[in-house]
Residue frames as qw, qx, qy, qz and C-alpha x, y, z in Angstrom:
[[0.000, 0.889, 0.459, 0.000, 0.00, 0.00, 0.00],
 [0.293, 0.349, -0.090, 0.886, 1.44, 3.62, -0.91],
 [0.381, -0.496, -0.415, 0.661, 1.98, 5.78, 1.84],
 [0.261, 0.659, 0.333, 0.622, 0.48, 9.55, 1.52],
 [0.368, -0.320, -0.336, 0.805, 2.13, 12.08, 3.07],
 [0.016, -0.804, -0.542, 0.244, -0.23, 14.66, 4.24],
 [0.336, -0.631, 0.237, 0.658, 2.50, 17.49, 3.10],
 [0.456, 0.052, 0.755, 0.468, 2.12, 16.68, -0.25],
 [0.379, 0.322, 0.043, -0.867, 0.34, 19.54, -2.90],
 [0.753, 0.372, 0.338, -0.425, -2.28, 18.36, -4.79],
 [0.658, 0.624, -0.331, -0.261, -0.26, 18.21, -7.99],
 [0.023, -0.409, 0.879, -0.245, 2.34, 15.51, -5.96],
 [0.680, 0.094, 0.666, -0.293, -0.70, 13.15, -4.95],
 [0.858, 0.445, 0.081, -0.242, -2.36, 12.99, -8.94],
 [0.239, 0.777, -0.563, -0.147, 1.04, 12.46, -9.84],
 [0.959, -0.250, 0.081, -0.109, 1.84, 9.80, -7.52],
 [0.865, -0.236, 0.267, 0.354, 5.23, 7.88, -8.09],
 [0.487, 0.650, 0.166, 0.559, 5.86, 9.63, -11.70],
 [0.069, -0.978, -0.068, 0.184, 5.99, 13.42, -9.69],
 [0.461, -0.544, 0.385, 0.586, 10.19, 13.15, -9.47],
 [0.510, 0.009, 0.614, 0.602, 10.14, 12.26, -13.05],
 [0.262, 0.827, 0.401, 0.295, 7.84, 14.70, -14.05],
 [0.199, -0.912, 0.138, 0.331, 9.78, 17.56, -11.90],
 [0.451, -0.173, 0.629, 0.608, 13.10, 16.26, -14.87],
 [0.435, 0.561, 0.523, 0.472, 10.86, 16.73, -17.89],
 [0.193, -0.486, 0.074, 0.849, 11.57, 20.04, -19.27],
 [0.535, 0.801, 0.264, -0.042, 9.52, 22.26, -21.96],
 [0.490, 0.384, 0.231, 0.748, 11.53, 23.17, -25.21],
 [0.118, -0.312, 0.076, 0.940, 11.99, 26.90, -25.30],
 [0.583, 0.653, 0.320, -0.364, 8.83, 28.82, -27.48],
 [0.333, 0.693, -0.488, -0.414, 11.89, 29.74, -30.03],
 [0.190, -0.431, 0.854, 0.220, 12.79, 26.30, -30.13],
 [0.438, 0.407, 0.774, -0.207, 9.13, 24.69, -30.36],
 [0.419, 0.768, 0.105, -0.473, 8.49, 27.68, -33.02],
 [0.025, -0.528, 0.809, 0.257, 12.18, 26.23, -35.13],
 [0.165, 0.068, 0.981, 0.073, 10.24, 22.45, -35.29],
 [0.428, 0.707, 0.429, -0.365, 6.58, 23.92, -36.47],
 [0.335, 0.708, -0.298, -0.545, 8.47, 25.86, -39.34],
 [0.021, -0.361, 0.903, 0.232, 10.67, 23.02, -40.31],
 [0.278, 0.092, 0.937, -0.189, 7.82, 20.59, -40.21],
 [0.307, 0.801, 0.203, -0.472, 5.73, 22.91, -42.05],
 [0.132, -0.619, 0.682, 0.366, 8.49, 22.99, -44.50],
 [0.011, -0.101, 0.942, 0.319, 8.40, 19.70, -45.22],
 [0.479, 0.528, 0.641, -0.286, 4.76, 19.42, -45.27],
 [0.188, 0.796, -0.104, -0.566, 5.30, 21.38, -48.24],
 [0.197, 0.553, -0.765, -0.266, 7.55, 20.44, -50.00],
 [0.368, 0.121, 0.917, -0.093, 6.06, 16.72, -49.46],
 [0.538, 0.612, 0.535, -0.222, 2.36, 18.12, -50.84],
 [0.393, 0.737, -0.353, -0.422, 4.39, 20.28, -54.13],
 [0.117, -0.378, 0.902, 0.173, 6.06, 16.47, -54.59],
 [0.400, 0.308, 0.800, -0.323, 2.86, 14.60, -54.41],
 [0.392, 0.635, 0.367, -0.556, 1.22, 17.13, -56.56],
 [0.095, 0.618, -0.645, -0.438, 3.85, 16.86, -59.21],
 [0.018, -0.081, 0.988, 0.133, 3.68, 13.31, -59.39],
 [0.478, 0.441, 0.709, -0.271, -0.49, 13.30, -59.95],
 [0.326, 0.436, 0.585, 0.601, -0.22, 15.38, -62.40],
 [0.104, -0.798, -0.579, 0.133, -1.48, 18.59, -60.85],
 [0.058, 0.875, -0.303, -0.373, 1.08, 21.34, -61.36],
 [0.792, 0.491, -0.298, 0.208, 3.74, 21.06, -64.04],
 [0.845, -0.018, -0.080, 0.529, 7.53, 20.24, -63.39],
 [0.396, 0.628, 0.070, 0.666, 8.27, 23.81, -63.59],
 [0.481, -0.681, 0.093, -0.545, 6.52, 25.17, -60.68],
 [0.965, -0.224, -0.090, 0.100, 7.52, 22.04, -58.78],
 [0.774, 0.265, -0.071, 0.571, 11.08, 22.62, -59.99],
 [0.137, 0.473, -0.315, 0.812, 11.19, 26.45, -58.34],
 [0.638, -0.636, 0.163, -0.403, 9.42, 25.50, -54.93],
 [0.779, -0.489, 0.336, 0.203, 11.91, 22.48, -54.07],
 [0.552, 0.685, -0.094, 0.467, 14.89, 24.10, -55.01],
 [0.610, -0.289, -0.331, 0.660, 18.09, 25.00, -53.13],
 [0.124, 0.142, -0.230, 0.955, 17.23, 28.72, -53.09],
 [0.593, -0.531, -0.183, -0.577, 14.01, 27.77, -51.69],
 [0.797, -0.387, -0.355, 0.298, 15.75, 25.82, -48.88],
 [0.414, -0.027, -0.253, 0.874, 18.14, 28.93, -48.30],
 [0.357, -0.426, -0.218, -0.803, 14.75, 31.23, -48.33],
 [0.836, -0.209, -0.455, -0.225, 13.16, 28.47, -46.15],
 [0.690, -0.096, -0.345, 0.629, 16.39, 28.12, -43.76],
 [0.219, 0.214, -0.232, 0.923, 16.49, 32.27, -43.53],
 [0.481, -0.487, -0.313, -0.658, 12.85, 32.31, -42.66],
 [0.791, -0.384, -0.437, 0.188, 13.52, 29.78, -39.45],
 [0.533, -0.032, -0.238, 0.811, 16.34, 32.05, -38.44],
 [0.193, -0.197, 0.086, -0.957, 13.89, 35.03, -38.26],
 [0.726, -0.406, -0.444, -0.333, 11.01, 33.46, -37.01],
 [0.784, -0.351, -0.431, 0.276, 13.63, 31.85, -34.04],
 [0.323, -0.945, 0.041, -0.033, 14.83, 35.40, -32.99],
 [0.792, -0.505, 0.280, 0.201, 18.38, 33.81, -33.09],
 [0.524, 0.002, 0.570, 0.633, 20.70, 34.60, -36.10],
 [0.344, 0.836, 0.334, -0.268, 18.55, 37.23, -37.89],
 [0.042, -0.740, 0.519, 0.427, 20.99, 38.68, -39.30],
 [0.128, -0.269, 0.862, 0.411, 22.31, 35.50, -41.40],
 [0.351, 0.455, 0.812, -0.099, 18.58, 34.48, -41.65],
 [0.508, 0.711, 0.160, -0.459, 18.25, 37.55, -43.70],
 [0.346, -0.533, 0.739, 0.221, 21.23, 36.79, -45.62],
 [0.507, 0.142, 0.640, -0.560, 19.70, 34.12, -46.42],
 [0.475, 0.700, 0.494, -0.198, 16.42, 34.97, -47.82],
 [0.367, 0.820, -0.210, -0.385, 18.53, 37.81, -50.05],
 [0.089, -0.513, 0.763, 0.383, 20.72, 35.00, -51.34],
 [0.321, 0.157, 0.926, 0.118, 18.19, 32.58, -52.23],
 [0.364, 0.768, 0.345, -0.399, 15.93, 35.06, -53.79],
 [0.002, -0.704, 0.483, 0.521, 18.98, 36.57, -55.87],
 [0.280, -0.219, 0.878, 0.321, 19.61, 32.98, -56.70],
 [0.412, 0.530, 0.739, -0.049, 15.65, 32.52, -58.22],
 [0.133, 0.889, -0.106, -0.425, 15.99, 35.84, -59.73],
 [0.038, -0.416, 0.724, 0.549, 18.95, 34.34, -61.95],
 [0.529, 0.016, 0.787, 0.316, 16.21, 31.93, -63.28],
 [0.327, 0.672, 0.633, 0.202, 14.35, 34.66, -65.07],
 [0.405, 0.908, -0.081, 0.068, 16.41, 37.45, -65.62],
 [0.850, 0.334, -0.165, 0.372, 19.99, 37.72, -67.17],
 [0.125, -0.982, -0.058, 0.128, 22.05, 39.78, -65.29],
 [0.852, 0.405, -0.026, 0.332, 25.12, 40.57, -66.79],
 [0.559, -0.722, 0.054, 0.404, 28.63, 41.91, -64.31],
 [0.584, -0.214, 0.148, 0.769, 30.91, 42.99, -66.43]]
């Protein structure tokens, strides 16, 4: 028979044996919980623009500029502003992976 010590707060009784191990679990940070929602989001994306590709619902084209590496550096600078933590490189970023979609539809020419 468990013993109940009269000292104990409510949230220590419903607990029961678990309490210690529940005083160890720790919540993520919000910036960190807000970092796995984008990213997961992300790929929810990029999963349904794959899917759709392969039924036959958009063309290859559109497909071909949403999962693209300057949509993963657009996609990557967007987490970094969103997480409050790198902003700076997270714009960075977004202005390199934009630049980089920008080369596929106009020429720009450096010299």
């Amino acid at each position: 028979m468990e013993r109940i010590d009269e000292n104990q707060t409510q949230e220590e009784q419903s607990y029961g044996r678990s309490y210690k191990r529940h005083l160890h679990h720790k919540r993520k940070p919000a910036s960190a919980r807000r970092k796995t929602m984008i990213f997961g989001f992300l790929v929810v994306v990029f999963g349904t623009t794959w899917l759709l590709e392969n039924l036959g619902v958009i063309s290859k084209d559109i497909s071909r500029v949403i999962i693209s590496w300057p949509s993963v550096l657009i996609a990557v600078g967007l987490i970094n502003l969103v997480n409050g933590m790198g902003r700076f490189f997270g714009v960075i970023l977004i202005l390199a992976g934009a630049f980089w979609h920008s080369t596929l539809y106009f020429e720009y020419n450096f010299n």
